[in-house]
N, C-alpha and C positions, 0 to 999 in steps of 0.2 A: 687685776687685783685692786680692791678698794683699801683705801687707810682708815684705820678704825676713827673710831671719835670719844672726845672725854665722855664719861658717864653723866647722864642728865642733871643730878646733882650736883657735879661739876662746873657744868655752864650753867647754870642757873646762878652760881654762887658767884661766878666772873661776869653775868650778868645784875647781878646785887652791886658786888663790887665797884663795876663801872659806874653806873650809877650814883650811890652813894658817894665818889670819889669827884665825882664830877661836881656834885652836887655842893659838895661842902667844901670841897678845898679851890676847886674852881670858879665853882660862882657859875654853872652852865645848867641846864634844865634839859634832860636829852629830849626828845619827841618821841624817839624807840630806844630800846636796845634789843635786837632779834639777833636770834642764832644763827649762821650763814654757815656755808658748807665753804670747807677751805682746802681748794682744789690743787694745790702747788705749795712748796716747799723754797721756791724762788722768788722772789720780791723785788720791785724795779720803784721807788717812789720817792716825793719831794723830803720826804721826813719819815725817815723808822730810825722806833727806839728798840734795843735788844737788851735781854734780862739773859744772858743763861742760868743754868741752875742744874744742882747734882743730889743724889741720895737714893732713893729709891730710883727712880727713872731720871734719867739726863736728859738734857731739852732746855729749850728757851722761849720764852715769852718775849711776841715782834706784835710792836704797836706802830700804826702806819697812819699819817697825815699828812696831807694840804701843808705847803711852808705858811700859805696865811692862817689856818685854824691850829698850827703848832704855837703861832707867834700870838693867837687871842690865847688860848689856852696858858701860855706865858704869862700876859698880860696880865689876864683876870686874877693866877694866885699872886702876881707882884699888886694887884689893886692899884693896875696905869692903863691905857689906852694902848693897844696896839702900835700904833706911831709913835710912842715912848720908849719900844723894844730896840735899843742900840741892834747890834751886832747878832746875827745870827745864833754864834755861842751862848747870847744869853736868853734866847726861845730855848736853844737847846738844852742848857742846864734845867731848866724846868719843864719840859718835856720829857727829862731823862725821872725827873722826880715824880712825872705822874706814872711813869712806867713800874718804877720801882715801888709805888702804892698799891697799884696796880697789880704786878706781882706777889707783892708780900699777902696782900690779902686773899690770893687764890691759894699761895703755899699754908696760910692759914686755916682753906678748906679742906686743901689735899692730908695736911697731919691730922686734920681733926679724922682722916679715916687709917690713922696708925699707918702712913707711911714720913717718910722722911723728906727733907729738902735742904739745902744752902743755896741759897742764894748771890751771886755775882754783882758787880757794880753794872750799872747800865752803862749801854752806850748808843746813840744820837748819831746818826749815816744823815749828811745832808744830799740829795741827790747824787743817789746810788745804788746800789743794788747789791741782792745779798742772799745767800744760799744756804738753808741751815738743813743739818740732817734727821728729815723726818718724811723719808720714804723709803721703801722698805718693810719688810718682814717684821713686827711686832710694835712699829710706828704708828703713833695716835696725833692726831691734827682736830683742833676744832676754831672756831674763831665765834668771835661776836661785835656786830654793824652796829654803832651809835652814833645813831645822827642829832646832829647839834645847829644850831643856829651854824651857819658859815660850811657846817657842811659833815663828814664822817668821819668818825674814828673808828678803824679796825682793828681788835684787839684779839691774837690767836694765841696759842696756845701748843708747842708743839713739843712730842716726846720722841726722842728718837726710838730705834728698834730696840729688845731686849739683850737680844745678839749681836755680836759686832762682829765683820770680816776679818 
C-alpha cells in the first residue's frame, strides 16, 4: 500500500514558501526547490525541527538539516557569521523559527481551501531521531529538497490517518 501525497497545489505553495522564506528572512538563494517522494515516517538526523498541528487533519511539519547549514541558517537571520553561533540552543532557537515560517505559511494554503489548522510550538531534536504518525490507512506524506549553498533542507509535510485505532 502506497501513502497518498499532498495535492499539487499544495506542494507547490510549500515550495513558494520555502523559498520565499529563505530568501528574505534568511538571506539564502536556494539553486532548487524540487518535490521528492517521502518514503518513511522515521527520521534519524543531525538537526529536525517539528511543528505539529490539529483541525481539519492532525499531523506535523519535520524539517531536517546538516548541524552546520542549521548553524548558517542561524546565523544569516541573526546577520553574524557561523562561528559567532554560541551554543547549539541558539542555532536551534532559530531553526525552530524557520520551521514555524515554514508552517504557518503552508497552514496559510491549506485554509485558503476552507480547511482548518492550529498550530503548535516547534521543537529542534539535536541528534536524534524520531517517529511521527503518518502511515497508515488515510495518511498523506509529501516533502520538498532545497538545496542551499552548504548543502539541503528537507522540508515534509505529514498527515496522519483519518481513522484512528
Amino acid at each position: 500500500m502506497s501513502t497518498a501525497t499532498l495535492e499539487q497545489h499544495l506542494v507547490e505553495a510549500l515550495q513558494r514558501a520555502a523559498r520565499e522564506i529563505l530568501e528574505t528572512m534568511v538571506s539564502m538563494s536556494p539553486t532548487s526547490v524540487t518535490e521528492e517522494s517521502e518514503d518513511t515516517s522515521s527520521f534519524r538526523d543531525e538537526v529536525i525541527g517539528l511543528l505539529g498541528f490539529t483541525g481539519t487533519r492532525t499531523g506535523t511539519v519535520v524539517v531536517r538539516a546538516s548541524e552546520a547549514l542549521a548553524r548558517t541558517v542561524a546565523a544569516r537571520m541573526l546577520m553574524m557569521e557561523p562561528s559567532e553561533i554560541g551554543s547549539f540552543a541558539d542555532a536551534a532557537d532559530a531553526f525552530g523559527e524557520v520551521v514555524n515560517m515554514l508552517a504557518g505559511n503552508f497552514k496559510n494554503a491549506w485554509v485558503a481551501d476552507g480547511n482548518a489548522m492550529e498550530l503548535a510550538m516547534p521543537n529542534v531534536i539535536h541528534n536524534g531521531a524520531v517517529k511521527v504518525h503518518s502511515d497508515g490507512p488515510g495518511c498523506v506524506r509529501s516533502r520538498v529538497r532545497v538545496a542551499v549553498e552548504g548543502g539541503v533542507i528537507d522540508i515534509g509535510v505529514h498527515f496522519e490517518g483519518k481513522e484512528r485505532a
